[in-house]
C-alpha positions in Angstrom: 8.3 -23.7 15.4 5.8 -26.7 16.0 6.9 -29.9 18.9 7.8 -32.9 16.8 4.4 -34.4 17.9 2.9 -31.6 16.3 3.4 -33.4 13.2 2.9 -37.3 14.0 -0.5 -37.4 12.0 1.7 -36.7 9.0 4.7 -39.3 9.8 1.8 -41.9 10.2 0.5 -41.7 7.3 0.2 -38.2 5.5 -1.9 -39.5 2.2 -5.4 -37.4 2.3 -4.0 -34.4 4.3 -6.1 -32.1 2.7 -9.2 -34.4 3.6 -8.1 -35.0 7.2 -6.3 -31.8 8.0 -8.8 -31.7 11.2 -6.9 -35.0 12.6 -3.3 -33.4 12.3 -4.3 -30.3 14.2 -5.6 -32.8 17.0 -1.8 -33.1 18.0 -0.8 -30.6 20.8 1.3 -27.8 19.7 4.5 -27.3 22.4 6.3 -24.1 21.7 10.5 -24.5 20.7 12.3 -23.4 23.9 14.1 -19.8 23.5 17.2 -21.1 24.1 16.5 -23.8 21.1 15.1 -21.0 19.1 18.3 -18.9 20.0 21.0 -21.7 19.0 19.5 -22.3 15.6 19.8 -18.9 14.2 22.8 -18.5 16.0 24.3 -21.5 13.7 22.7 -20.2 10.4 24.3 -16.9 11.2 21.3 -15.2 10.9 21.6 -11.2 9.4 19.6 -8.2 7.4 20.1 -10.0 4.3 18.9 -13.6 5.1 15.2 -14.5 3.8 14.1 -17.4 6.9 11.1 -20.0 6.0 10.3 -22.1 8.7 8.4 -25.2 8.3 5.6 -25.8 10.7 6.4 -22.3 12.2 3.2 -22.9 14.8 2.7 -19.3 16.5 5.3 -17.8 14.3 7.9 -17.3 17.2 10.9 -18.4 15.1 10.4 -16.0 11.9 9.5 -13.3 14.6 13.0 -13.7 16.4 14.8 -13.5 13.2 12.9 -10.5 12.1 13.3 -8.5 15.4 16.9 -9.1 16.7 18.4 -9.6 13.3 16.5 -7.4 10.5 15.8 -10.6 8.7 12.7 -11.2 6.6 10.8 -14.1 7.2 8.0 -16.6 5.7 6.5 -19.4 8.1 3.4 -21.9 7.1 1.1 -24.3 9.4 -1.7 -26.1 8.8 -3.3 -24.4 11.7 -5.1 -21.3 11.2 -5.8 -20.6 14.5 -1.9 -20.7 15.3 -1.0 -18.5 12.1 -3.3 -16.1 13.1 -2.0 -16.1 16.8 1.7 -15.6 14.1 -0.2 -12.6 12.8 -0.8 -11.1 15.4 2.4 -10.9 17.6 4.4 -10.4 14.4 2.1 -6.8 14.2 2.7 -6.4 17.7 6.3 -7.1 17.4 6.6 -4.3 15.1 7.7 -6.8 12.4 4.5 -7.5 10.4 6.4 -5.5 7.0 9.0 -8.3 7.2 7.4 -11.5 8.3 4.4 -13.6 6.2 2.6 -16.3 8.0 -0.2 -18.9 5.9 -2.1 -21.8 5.9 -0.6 -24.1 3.9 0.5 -27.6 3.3 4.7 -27.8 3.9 5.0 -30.2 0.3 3.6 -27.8 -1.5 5.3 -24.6 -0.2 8.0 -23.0 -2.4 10.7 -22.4 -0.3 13.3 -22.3 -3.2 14.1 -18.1 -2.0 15.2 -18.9 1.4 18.9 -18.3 2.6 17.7 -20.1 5.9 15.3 -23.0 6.2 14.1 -23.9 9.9 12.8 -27.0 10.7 11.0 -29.1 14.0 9.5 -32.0 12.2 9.6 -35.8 12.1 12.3 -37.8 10.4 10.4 -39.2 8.0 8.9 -35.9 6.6 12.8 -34.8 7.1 13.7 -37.6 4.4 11.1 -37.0 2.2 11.6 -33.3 1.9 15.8 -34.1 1.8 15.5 -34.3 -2.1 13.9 -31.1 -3.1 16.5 -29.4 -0.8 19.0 -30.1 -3.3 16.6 -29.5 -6.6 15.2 -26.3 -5.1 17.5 -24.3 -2.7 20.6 -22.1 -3.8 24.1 -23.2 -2.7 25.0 -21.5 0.5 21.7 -21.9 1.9 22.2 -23.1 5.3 18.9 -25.6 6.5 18.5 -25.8 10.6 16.7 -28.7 12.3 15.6 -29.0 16.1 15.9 -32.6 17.4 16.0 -34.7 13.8 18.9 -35.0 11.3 18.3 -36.1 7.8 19.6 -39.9 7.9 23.0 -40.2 6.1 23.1 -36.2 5.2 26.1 -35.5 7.8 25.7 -32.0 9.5 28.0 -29.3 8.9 27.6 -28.8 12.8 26.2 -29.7 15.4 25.5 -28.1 18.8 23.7 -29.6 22.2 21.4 -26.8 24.2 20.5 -27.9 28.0 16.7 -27.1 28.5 16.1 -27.1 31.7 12.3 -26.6 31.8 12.2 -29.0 28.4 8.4 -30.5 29.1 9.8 -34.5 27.7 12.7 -36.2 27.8 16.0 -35.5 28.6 16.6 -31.8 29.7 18.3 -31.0 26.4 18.3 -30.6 22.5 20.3 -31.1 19.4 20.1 -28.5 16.9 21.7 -29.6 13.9 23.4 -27.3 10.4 23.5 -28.4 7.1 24.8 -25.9 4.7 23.3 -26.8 0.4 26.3 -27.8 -1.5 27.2 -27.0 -5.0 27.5 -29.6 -7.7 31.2 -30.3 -7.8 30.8 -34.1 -9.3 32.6 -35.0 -12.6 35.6 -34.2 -14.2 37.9 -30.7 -14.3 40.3 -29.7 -15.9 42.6 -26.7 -15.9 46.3 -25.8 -16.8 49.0 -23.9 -14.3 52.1 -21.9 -15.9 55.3 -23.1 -15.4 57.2 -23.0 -13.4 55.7 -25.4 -11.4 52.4 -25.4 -13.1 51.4 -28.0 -15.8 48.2 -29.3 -17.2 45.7 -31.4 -14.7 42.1 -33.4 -15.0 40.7 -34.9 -12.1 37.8 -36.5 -11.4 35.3 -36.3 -8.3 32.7 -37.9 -6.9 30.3 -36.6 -4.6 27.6 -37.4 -1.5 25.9 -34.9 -0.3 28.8 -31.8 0.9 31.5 -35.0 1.0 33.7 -34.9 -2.1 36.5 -37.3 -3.3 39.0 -38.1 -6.4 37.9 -40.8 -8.3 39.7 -43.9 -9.6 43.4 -43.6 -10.4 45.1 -40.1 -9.9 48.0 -40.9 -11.6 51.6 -39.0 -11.4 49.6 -36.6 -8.7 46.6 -37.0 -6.2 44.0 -35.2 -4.4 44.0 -34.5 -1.1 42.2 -32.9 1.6 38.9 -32.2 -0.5 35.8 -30.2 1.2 33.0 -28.1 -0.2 31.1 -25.8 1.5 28.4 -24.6 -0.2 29.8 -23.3 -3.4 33.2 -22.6 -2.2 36.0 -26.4 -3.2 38.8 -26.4 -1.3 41.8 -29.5 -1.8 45.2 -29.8 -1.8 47.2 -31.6 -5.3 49.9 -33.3 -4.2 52.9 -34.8 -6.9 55.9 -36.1 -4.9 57.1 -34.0 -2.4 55.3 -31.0 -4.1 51.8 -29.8 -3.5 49.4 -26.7 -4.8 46.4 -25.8 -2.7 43.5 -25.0 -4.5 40.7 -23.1 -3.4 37.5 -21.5 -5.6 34.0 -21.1 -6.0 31.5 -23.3 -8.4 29.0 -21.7 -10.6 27.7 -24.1 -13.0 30.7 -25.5 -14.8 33.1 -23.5 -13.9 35.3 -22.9 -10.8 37.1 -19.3 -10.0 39.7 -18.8 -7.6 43.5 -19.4 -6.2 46.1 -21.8 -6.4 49.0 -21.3 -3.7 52.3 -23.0 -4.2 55.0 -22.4 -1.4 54.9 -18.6 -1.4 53.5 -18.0 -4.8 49.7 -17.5 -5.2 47.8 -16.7 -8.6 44.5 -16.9 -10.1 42.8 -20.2 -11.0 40.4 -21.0 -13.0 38.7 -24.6 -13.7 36.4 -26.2 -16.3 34.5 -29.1 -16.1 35.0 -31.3 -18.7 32.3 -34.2 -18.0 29.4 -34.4 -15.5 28.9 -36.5 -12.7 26.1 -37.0 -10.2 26.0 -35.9 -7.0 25.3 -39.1 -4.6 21.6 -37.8 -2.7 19.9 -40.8 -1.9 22.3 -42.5 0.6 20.4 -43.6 3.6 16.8 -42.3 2.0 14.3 -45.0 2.2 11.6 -44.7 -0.9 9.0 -41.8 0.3 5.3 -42.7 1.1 2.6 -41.1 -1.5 1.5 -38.0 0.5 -1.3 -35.2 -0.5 -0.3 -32.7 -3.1 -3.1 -30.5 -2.2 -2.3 -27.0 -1.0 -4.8 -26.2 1.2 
């Protein structure tokens, strides 16, 4: 992982990277504490099956860690070849160069659309600016780590604070932040329950980021309780004194799963009817014109 200065050339003004790649590497590199490094792949839940790209991944430690103690395989870029090689080398000596790749290369033009974990040290303004093809680019489920900065208005799934001690500036602690991608639950569903105690139902939703809510009028019965994480919609429909919890996963325009009234649970299944758009540019100010030149 790279110190937030690490990347200040960028935040003040990225345009001509590829030109002036030589002025970002002036910043000094500070390694992410272990106990940092620890916490955030303790909140993604790092395991075998997880694929971990880090952004800015300086001398690699971070895509080493998850590689080692938790059989992960790992990708990491930098602009600075002298730190990817320094990667290189201790993932070889780390006996984890068959699952770890390290290269030079510009973080805006890196796909990172396979990951199941993204890590991130970088400024809030490149946090924003990359906010947008999270959403485009990353599978639903994929849970996105970031030491120190949040991404504006994008609430965090979780949130944890790790006392550092022997933290070279400011306070003796960090914030390590989790976001997990949600699925596209905006628009409007529709599905039918069997009597008894079933009936036909359409509701509409609107979404920000993971946050979901009815919208407009509910009529004879409302939502409640409504939260999505990552593909999996969870809320409770409430007519009267009755209610039906729902619970089910999203793929595309369906949703499959269970509906639980009083003792009674059976299979449900959901169709969505009309589209909506998911809400991802609350808090986002317009992004500056950076270099699109891999380097």
């Amino acid at each position: 992982m790279r110190r937030a200065l690490r990347w200040l050339a960028m935040c003040c003004g990225f345009a001509g990277l590829a030109a002036n790649a030589q002025q970002a590497l002036d910043v000094p590199f500070v390694g992410t504490p272990p106990a940092v490094m620890e916490a955030m792949l303790a909140m993604a839940k790092v395991g075998p099956d997880d694929f971990v790209v880090d952004l800015g991944c300086g001398d690699g430690r971070l895509v080493i860690a998850a590689a080692k103690k938790f059989g992960a395989r790992g990708y990491g870029v930098d602009l600075d070849g002298a730190l990817i090689n320094e990667a290189q080398h201790a993932a070889e000596r780390e006996g984890v160069k068959d699952r770890t790749r390290f290269e030079v290369r510009n973080l805006y033009v890196t796909d990172f659309s396979k990951a199941t974990v993204l890590t991130l040290y970088l400024f809030p303004r490149v946090n924003l600016d990359l906010r947008p093809r999270f959403f485009s680019e990353l599978k639903p489920g994929t849970r996105v780590v970031s030491h120190e900065f949040d991404f504006g208005d994008w609430r965090p799934d979780a949130q944890t604070t790790v006392e550092v001690p022997d933290k070279p500036y400011g306070p003796p602690r960090s914030t390590v932040y989790l976001w997990i991608i949600p699925a596209d639950a905006s628009g409007r569903w529709a599905w039918r329950v069997p009597q008894p105690g079933g009936g036909t139902y359409e509701v509409a939703l609107e979404q920000t980021f993971q946050q979901v809510k009815p919208a407009g009028g509910q009529g004879a019965y409302r939502i409640e309780r409504a939260t999505l994480t990552g593909d999996t919609l969870a809320f409770v429909l409430r007519s009267g004194s009755e209610s039906q919890e729902y619970k089910g996963r999203i793929n595309g325009d369906t949703i499959s799963g269970t509906v639980t009234a009083g003792n009674a649970t059976a299979p449900w299944t959901a169709t969505r009817v009309a589209r909506g758009k998911m809400n991802i540019e609350a808090g986002r100010e317009l992004p500056q014109s950076y270099a699109k030149e891999s380097r």
